[in-house]
Structures are given as structure tokens and as C-alpha cells.
N, C-alpha and C positions, 0 to 999 in steps of 0.2 A: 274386261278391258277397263272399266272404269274403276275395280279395283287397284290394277295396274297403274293404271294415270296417279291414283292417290298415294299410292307406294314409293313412286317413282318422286313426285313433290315433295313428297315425307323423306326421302330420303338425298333431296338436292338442297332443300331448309336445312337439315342436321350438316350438312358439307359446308354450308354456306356460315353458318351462325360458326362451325367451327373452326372454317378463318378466322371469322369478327373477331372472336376473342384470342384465339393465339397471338393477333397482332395486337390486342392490345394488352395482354399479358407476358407482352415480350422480355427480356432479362435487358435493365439498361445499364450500363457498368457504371462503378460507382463516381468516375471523370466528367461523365455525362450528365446531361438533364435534359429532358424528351416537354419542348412548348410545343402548345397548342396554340392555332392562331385563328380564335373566333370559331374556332368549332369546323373550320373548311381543313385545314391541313395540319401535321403536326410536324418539327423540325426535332431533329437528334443535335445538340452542339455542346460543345464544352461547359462545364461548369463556372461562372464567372464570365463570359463571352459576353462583348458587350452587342446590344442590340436597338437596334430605333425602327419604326413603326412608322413610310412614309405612302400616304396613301394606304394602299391595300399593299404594299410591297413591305417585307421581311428584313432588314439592310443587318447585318450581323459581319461584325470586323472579321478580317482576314486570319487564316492560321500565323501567318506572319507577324502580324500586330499582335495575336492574342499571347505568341508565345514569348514577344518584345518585353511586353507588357507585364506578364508574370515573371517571368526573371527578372525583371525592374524593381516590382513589387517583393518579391524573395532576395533578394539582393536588398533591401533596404529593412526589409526585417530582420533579417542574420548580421546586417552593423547594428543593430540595434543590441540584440540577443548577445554579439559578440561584446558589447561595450559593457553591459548590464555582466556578465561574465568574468570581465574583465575589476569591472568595479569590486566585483564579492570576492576575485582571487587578490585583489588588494589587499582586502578590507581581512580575510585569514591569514594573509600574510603577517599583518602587524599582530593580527592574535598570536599568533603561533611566535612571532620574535617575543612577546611578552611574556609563554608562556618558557620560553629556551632563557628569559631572564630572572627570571622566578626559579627554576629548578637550579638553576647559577648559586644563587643566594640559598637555600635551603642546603646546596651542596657545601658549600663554605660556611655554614654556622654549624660551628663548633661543637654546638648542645646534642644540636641532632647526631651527629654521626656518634657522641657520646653514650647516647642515650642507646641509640641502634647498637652498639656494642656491649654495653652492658645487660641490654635486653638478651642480646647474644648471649652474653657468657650465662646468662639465669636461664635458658632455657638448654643449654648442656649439660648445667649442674640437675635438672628437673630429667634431663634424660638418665644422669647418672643412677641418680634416689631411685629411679623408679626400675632400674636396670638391678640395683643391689637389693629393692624389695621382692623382685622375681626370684632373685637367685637365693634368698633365702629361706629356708623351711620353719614355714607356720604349722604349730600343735594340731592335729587335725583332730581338736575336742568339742566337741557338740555343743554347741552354744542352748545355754539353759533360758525357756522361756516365763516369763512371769504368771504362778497359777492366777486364772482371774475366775475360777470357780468360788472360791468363798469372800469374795470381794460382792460387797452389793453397788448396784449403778443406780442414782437417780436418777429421778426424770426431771430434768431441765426445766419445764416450764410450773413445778412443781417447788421449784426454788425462787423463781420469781415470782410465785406468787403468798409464799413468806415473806419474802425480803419486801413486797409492796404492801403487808398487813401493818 
């Protein structure tokens, strides 16, 4: 029996401890944030929720306010965001008309499109050359290489050390 009685504790502790932690290992969403107050209670509230402390009492603004509140707040960062946005598609805009004025003026000098056509016509004469060097048959004679059998080679540093005597 008195086995029993310690079984029976042992196994109302392991029940017990394993509430304790599941609640405080609970999953909190990421919206949320889980305060503790003083160690007596803990509250689940929104992220950002404003909160005051009177007495022993918890006072945390209404769903209503809080969600007033962030839309307010969202709402004045997105003119902000929107104006900042607005400023840089200005600011590409005049690049980009400088850059439609620039390609204006390269287009209308003279040189260039000269040059771009001349370049042209040298690289269809370079296709021609190289089209009539195909077509025509080279001797297929064994190109002779230079004996370097009876040629003696010195040794380089064997020369400079003449030329430093």
C-alpha cells in the first residue's frame, strides 16, 4: 500500500509539472506579446498595446483604440514612404529626360553615324577577304622546320658573365 501511495504521487507530480510547462511553453503568435505582472498573472495583448500600471490593476487600451491608433500610425508612415517615392520618381525622371537628350545629340552628330558606317562598310569588306580566302586552295606542302640539331645554344647566364668581365 505504501508503495502504491508513492506511485500514485510520482505519478500526480509528473501530471502536474506537466501542465506547468506546457503553459508556459505555449506557442505565442508573432501579433502578440505574453506580460507578466509581478509574477501573480500573465496577460496575452497585442504587440504595441498601450498599457498603465494603477494600483495593482492592469488598464491596457481598448481593441478599438488600439486599432485607431495603428492605422493612424500606418497611415502616416505610407505619406511619408509615399512622398519619399515620389521625390526619387522625380528625381529619375529628370535623369532619364537627360539621358533622351544626350542620345538626341549623339544621334544628330554627324561623325558618329559616319564613322558607324564606315565601320560598316570595313567589316563586310573583312567578311568578303575572309570568304574568298576559304574559297581558295592553298598548296597543301609540308611546311619545313628549322634543323636545330647542329646549332649549339648557350647558356645565358654564361653570357653575362663575359660581358660583366
Amino acid at each position: 500500500m505504501k508503495k502504491l501511495k508513492i506511485v500514485i504521487f510520482f505519478l500526480i507530480f509528473m501530471c502536474c509539472s506537466v501542465v506547468v510547462f506546457a503553459v508556459k511553453a505555449k506557442d505565442i503568435p508573432p501579433w502578440m506579446e505574453d506580460i507578466e505582472d509581478s509574477g501573480r498573472s500573465t496577460y496575452l495583448i497585442p504587440k504595441g498595446a498601450k498599457r498603465k500600471v494603477v494600483g495593482s490593476q492592469v488598464i491596457i487600451e481598448t481593441p478599438n483604440e488600439y486599432v485607431a491608433r495603428r492605422l493612424y500610425e500606418m497611415e502616416e508612415y505610407l505619406r511619408e514612404r509615399f512622398k519619399e517615392i515620389e521625390e526619387n520618381q522625380g528625381e529619375f525622371q529628370r535623369e532619364l529626360d537627360e539621358l533622351k537628350k544626350s542620345i538626341r545629340r549623339i544621334e544628330k552628330d554627324h561623325r558618329f553615324t559616319e564613322d558607324f558606317e564606315k565601320l560598316k562598310r570595313d567589316v563586310d569588306e573583312l567578311n568578303k577577304f575572309k570568304a574568298n580566302l576559304e574559297e581558295s586552295e592553298l598548296p597543301e606542302e609540308p611546311i619545313e622546320e628549322p634543323d636545330a640539331a647542329d646549332e649549339i645554344v648557350e647558356d645565358p647566364e654564361e653570357i653575362v658573365e663575359e660581358e660583366s668581365r
